[in-house]
N, C-alpha and C positions, 0 to 999 in steps of 0.2 A: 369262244366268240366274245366282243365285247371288253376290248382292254380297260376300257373307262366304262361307267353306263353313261354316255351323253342325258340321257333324260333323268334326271336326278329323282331317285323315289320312283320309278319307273313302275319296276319289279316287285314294287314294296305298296304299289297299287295308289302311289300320289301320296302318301298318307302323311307326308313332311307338311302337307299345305291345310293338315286340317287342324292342328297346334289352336287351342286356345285356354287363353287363363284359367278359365271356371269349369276345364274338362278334370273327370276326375282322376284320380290314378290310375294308369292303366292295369288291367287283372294282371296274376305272377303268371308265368308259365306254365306250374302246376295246377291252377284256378282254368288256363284254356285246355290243357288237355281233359280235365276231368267232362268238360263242356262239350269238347269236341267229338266227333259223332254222323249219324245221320238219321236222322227225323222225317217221321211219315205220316205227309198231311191228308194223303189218301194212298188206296192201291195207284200202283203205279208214278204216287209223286213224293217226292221225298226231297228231304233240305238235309244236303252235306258239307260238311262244318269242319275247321279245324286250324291251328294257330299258325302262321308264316315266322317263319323269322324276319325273311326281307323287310317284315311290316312290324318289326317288334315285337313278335309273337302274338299280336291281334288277331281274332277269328276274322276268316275269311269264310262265307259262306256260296252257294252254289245253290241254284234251284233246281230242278231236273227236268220240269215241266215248262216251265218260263224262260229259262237260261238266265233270270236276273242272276248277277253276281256283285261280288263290293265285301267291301270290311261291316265287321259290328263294331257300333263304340259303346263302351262300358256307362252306363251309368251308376251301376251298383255292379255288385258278385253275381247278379242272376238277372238283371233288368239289361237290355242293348236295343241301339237302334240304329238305323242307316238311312241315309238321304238319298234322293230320286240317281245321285249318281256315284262310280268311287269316289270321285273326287269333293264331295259335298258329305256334309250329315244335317242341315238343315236346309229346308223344313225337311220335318218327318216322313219317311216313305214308310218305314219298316219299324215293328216294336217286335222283341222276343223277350218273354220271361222264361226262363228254365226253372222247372220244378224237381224238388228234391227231394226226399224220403226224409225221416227222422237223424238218418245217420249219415246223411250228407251226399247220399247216388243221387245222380242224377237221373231221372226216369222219364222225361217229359219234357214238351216247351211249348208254349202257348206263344202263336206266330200270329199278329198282325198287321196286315195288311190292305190300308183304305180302311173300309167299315167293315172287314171281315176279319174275324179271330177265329185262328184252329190251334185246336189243342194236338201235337203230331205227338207221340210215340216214339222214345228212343228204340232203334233197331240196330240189326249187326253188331250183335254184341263183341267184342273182343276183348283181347288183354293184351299189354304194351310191355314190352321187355328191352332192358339195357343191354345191348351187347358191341363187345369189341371184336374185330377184325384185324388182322396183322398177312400187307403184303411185304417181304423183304424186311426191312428194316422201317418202314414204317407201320406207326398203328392207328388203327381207325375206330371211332367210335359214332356209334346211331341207334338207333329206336327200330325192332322186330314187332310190325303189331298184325298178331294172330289171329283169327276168325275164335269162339268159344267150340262151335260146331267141331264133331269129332273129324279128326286128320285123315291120313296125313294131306295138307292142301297145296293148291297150286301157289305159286312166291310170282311176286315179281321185284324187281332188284331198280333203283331210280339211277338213273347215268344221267348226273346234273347237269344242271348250264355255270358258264364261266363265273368267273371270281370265287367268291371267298363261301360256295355254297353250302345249305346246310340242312338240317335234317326235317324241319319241320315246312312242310314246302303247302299249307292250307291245305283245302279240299281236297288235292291229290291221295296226301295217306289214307283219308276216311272213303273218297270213292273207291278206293282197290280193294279196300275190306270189304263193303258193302258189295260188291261181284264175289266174295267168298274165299280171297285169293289175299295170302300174307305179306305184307308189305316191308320189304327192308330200303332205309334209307338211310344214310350214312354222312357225317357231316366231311366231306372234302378235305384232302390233305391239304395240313396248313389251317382252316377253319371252325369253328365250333370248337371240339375237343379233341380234335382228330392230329394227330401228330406229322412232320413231314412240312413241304413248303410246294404247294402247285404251282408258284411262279417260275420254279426251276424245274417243272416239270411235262414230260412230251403227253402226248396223244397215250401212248403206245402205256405209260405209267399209269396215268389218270386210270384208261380202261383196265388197265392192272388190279387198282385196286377196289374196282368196282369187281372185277370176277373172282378177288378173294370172298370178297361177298355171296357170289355165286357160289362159292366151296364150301362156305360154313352152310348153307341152307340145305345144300348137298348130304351135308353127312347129320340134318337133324333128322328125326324118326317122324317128326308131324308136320313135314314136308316132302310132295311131293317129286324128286326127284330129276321128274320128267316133266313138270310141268313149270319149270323154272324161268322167265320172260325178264325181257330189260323193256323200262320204258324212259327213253332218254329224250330231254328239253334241250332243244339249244346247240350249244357245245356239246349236248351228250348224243348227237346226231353223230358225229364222228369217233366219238369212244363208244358208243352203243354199237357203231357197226364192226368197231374191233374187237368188241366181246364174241359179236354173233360169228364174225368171221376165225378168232383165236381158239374159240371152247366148244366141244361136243356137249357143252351142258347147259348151253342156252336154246331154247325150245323155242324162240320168238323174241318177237322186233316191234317196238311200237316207239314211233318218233314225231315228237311235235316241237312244228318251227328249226331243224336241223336240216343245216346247209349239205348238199350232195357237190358243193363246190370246194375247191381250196379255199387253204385258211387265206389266203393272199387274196383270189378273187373276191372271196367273202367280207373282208376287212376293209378290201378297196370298197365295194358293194357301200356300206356301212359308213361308212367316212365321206362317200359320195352322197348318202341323203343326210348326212348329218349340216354339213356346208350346203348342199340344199333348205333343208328344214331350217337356215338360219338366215335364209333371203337372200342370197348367193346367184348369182345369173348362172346360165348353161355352165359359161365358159371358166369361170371360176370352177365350178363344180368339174370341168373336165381338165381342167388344171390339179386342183388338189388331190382328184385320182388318179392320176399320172404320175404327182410326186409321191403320194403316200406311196402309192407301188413300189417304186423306185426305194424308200427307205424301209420299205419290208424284202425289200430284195437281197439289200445290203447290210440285212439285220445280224450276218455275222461277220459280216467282215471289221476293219481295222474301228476303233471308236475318231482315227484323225479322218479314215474314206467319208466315215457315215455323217461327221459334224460338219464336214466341206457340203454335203447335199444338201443339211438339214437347215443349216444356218440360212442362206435367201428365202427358202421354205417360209421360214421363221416371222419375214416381213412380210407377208403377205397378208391382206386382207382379211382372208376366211382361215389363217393359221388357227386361231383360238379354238374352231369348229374340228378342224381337224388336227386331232389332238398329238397323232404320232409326230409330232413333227417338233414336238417338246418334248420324247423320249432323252433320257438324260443316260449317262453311259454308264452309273451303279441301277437304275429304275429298273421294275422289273418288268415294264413293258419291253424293254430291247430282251430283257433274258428268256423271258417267255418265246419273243417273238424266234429269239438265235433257235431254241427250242422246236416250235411249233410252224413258223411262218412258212417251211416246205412243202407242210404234207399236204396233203390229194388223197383222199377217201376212195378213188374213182377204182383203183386193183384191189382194197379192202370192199369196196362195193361188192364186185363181178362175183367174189368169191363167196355171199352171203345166202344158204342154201335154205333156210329156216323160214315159215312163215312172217312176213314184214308186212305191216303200215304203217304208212309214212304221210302225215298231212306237211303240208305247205300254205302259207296263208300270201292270198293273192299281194295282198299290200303289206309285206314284212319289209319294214327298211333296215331289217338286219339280216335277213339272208334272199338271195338272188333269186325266188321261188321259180322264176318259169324257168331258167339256166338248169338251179337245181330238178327241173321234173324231166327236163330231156336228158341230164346225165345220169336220172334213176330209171328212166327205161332203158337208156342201153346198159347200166347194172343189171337191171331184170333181162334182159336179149341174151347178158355174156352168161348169167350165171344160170340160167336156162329154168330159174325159179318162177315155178306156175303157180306159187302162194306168195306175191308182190307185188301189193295193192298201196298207191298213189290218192292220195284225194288233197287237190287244190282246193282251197276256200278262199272266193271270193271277196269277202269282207273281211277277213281278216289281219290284222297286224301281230307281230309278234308275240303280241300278249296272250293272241287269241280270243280279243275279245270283239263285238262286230265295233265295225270303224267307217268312216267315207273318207278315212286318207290315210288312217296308219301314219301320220304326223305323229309325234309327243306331246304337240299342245295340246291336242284334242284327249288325248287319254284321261282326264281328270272327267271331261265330261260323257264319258263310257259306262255303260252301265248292264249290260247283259254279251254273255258268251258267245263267242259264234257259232251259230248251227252246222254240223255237220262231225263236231269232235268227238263230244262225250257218248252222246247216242249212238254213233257208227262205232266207237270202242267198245261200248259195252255189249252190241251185238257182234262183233268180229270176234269177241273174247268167248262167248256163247257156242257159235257154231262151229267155233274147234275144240272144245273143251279143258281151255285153259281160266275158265272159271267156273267157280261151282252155282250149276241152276237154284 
């Protein structure tokens, strides 16, 4: 999903808009994972932490109790802070100092907040291992991070979203460990360090090489076997359900903000709030998804058929907004799309027999969510799955974060997760015992 990100910095949480002179340099890499973690300001509340790439590698933090979430900005190696929103760092909402041992662990962090300071407890101990992956002729490299607790544990495997994805995806890695369960995540063919090119590659690949993944965890000893889950964002909505539908070695399904629609419907979908969200009347907006249709239709035919549509496309008004309509004939939106723009999840659906949840965010203006919840109940009707559970969230936009439009301008001023994801995951993961109590 997502040939372009229309919202620039979107994914990477705005963090292009908060650039100033006197910021200081941002921590290395190995500076955010050593940081990164989950921290416990009482029973039951805990602060999960951990670096994005989308965002430069910036800690991304999570509260579990509040739902605040946003980046930290550095001021020193162990000093951070964050403003009332993502898209802000001043004035201060938030101060963390991380405390350290003589030898450089991290053990601790003193979190303030208004006029209260709690000193939390690093928890969930793990340990972080390099490993490569090889499907076919490509090879893939990512980060295995294990529970310390003795094995063998339940995995789950990440089925990204679109573009150039990678392996450090914030609080995601650090929530899966913290539930007890080893996290492999994998930088995207073509991206990070990972070999190959995802723009000349289908559905049916991508999920390839996420269930080589599934295979290595298969055959370690301090993993368990059975208890192997995909949790896919996005685009990983539809490679996520071709794992659970290809492999007898996927145990489970968990899908946030992934289309149950074609990639066609979904793109139109996408392109239609994009020329909306840029002040577009109705009819503009039912114009440019008619045509964008139309040159995803014709995404493989002759490069002379598709420049004859594309070209008046071209003068229009809201062309800039929507952006296929500048697809050039080496780019690698037409090769993706000649690739991708057929498939229909709708017979990989039916056939998905494995415990699934699947959210939808009411106001995603990148995937169709009410279209998508009536083609995932008759998924659940064909495939006769009595463990395929649905939850729409009304506040939510793609990011998942709470919204009152799921716009793109408004995302800078967001500031806490929507309710109903993290908590409904960590109990659905409980009462099947695909994580450890």
């Amino acid at each position: 999903m997502k040939l372009q990100h229309r919202i620039a910095g979107l994914c990477a949480f705005g963090l292009a808009t908060l650039a100033a002179a006197a910021e200081p340099a941002p921590i290395t890499l190995a500076q955010a994972r050593a940081l990164a973690g989950s921290y416990q300001l009482a029973p039951g509340h805990v602060i999960d932490m951990g670096p994005m790439d989308e965002a430069g590698g910036q800690l991304i933090f999570l509260d579990s109790k509040t739902r605040r979430m946003g980046p930290l900005h550095n001021l020193s190696d162990t000093r951070f802070i964050s403003g009332h929103t993502i898209g802000s760092r001043m004035p201060v909402a938030i101060r963390a100092e991380f405390i350290k041992t003589k030898d450089g662990k991290v053990t601790a962090m003193r979190w303030t907040e208004g006029q209260k300071t709690v000193t939390a407890k690093k928890i969930a101990p793990h340990r972080v291992e390099e490993v490569t992956v090889v499907n076919g002729d490509v090879t893939l490299k990512g980060t295995l991070s294990i529970p310390l607790a003795p094995g063998p544990h339940p995995a789950v495997v990440f089925a990204h979203g679109s573009g150039d994805a990678t392996r450090n995806v914030g609080v995601w890695n650090t929530y899966f460990v913290r539930q007890g369960i080893a996290v492999l995540s994998l930088d995207k063919r073509g991206a990070g360090a990972s070999g190959g090119d995802w723009h000349k590659a289908g559905m049916e690949d991508i999920a390839g090489d996420w269930l080589a993944g599934v295979a290595m965890l298969k055959a370690r000893a301090d993993i368990d076997p059975k208890r192997i889950g995909v949790h896919g964002s996005s685009q990983g909505g539809w490679t996520g359900a071709l794992m659970a539908a290809n492999s007898p070695d996927v145990a489970y399904l968990i899908i946030r903000a992934g289309s149950a629609n074609s990639v066609i419907d979904t793109m139109v979908h996408e392109i239609g709030w994009s020329v909306r969200e840029a002040g577009f009347s109705d009819a503009d907006v039912a114009e440019a998804e008619a045509g964008s249709r139309r040159l995803f239709e014709l995404a493989g035919a002759s490069w002379e058929e598709f420049g004859a549509v594309s070209a008046p496309l071209k003068a229009k008004p809201w062309a800039e907004a929507a952006w296929v309509v500048h697809m050039t004939e080496a780019g690698w939106g037409r090769g993706w799309s000649v690739k991708n723009a057929s498939f229909d999840p709708a017979a990989t659906l039916a056939t998905v027999k494995v415990p699934v949840l699947w959210f939808l965010g009411e106001l995603d203006h990148n995937v169709p969510s009410a279209a998508s919840a009536e083609r995932l109940d008759a998924a659940r009707k064909a495939s006769g799955n009595a463990d395929f559970t649905v939850v729409r969230m009304p506040r939510a936009g793609h990011a998942f974060l709470e919204t009152d439009t799921g716009n793109g301008a408004e995302f800078p001023q967001l500031s806490h997760a929507s309710p109903g994801y993290w908590d409904a995951m960590e109990a659905w993961l409980r009462q099947r015992g695909f994580s450890r109590p």
